[in-house]
C-alpha positions in Angstrom: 0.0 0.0 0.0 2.8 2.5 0.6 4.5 1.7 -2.5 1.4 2.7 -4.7 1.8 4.6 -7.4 -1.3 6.2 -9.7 -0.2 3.8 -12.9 -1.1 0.6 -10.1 -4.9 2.2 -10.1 -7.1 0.9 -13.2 -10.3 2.6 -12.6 -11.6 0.9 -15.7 -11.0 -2.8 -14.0 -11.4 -1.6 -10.3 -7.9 -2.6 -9.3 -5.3 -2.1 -7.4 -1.7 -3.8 -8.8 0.5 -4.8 -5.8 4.1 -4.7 -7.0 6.9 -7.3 -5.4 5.1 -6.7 -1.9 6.4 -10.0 0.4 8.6 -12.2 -1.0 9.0 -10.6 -4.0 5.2 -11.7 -5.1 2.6 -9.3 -7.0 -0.9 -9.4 -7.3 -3.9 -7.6 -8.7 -6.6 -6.8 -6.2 -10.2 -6.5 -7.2 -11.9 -3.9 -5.7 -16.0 -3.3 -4.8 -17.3 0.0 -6.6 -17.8 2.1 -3.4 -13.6 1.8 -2.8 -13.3 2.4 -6.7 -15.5 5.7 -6.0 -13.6 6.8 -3.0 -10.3 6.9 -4.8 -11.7 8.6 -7.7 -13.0 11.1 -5.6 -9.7 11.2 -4.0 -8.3 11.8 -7.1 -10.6 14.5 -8.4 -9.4 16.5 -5.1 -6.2 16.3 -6.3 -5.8 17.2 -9.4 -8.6 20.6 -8.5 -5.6 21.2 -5.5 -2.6 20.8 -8.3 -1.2 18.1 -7.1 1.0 16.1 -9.7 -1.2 13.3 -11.0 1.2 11.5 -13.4 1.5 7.7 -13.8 4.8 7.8 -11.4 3.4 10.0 -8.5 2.8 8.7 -5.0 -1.1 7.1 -5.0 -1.6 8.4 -1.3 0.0 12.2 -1.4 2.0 12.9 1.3 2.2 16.4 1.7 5.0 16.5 4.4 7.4 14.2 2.3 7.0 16.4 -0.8 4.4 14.3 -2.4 6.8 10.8 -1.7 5.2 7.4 -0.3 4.7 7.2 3.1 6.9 5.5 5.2 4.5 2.9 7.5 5.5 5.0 10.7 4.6 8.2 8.9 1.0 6.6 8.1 0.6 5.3 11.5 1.6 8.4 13.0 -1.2 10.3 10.5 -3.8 7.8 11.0 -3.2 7.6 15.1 -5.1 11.3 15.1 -7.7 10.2 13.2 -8.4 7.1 15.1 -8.1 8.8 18.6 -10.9 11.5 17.2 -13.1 8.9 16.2 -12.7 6.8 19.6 -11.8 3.6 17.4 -9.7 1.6 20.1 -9.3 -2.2 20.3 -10.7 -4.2 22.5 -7.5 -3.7 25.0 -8.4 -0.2 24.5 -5.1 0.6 22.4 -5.2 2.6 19.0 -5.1 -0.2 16.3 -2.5 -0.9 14.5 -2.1 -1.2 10.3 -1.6 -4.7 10.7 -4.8 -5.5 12.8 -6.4 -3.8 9.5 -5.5 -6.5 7.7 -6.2 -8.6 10.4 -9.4 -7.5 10.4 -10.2 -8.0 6.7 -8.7 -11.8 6.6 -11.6 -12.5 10.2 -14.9 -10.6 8.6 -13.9 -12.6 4.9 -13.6 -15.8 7.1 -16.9 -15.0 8.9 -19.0 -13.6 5.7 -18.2 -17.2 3.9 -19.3 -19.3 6.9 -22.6 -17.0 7.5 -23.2 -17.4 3.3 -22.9 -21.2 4.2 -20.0 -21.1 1.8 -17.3 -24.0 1.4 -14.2 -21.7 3.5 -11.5 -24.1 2.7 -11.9 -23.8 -0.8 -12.0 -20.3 -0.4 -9.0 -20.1 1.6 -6.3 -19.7 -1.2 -8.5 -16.7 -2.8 -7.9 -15.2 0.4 -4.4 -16.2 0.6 -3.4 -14.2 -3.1 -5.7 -11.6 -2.4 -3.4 -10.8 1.0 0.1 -11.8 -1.2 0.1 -15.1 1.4 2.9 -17.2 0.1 0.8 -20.0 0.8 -2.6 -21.3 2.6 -0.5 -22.5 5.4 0.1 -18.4 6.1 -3.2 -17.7 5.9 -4.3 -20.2 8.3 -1.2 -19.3 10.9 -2.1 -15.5 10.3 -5.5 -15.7 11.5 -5.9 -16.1 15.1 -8.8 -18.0 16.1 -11.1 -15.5 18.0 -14.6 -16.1 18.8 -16.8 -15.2 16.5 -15.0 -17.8 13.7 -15.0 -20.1 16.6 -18.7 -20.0 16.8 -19.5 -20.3 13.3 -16.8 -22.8 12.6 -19.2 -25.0 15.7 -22.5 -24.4 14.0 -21.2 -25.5 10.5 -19.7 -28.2 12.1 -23.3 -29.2 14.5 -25.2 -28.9 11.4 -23.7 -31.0 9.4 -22.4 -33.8 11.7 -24.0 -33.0 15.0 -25.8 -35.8 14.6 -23.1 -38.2 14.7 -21.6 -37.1 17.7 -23.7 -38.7 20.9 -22.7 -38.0 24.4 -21.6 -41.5 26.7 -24.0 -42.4 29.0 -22.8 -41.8 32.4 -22.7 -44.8 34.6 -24.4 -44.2 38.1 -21.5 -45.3 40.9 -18.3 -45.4 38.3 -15.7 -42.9 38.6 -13.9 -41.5 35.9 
């Protein structure tokens, strides 16, 4: 994301082209029409404010580096300010993190395919490129398993072989 430039922005597709992020890997991200919107109208701003808008330039301006890429320390120190004036705090009460953005994605994807009933491990390496995993086995070690994916993950699993699991009878007068 810091690496962006405008040329990695095809408002025509809707995507975003991750160049040699993690292990040297790139990817092209699909993205919904209401992001597609938002960086248009990002970029609309711009260019009426005469900001350079060629292929090469920065995606996300940064006005204190003379239009360069953030660093990820500059963004988090930009976006603690923001997050502190809209109260969003983690459930430790700390100021998220970048990372627990992503964090965040990987859990509500996770949790939208179990709700739609869909088949998650198949799913799992379509999550995997679409985060630059190297593999599923990333995916699976980068997610920590919280409760709301614990929950659905039980009800999938009752539903389908609930059945099959029967509780022993308990024999009056034996000890365990």
């Amino acid at each position: 994301m810091l690496r962006l430039i405008l040329a990695d922005y095809n408002r025509r597709d809707a995507t975003l082209l991750i160049r040699e992020s993690k292990f040297h890997k790139s990817r092209l991200l699909p993205l919904n029409a209401g992001i597609a919107d938002e960086i248009d109208r990002y970029l609309r701003i711009r260019a009426r404010r005469d900001l350079p808008v060629s292929a090469d330039t920065a995606l996300i301006w940064n006005a204190r580096n003379g239009g360069r890429a953030y660093s990820g320390t500059n963004l988090q120190s930009c976006l603690r300010p923001v997050l502190q004036q809209c109260s969003i705090f983690t459930a430790k009460g700390r100021l998220p993190r970048i990372h627990d953005f992503r964090h965040s994605f990987a859990v509500n994807a996770l949790l939208r395919w179990y709700r739609q009933g869909a088949d998650v491990e198949a799913k799992l390496p379509l999550l995997a490129t679409y985060m630059g995993h190297v593999s599923v086995v990333s995916t699976h070690y980068y997610l920590h398993w919280i409760e709301p994916l614990r929950t659905a993950a039980s009800e999938r699993f009752a539903s389908h072989y609930g059945e099959l699991v029967v509780p022993t009878p308990r024999l009056e007068g034996r000890q365990r």
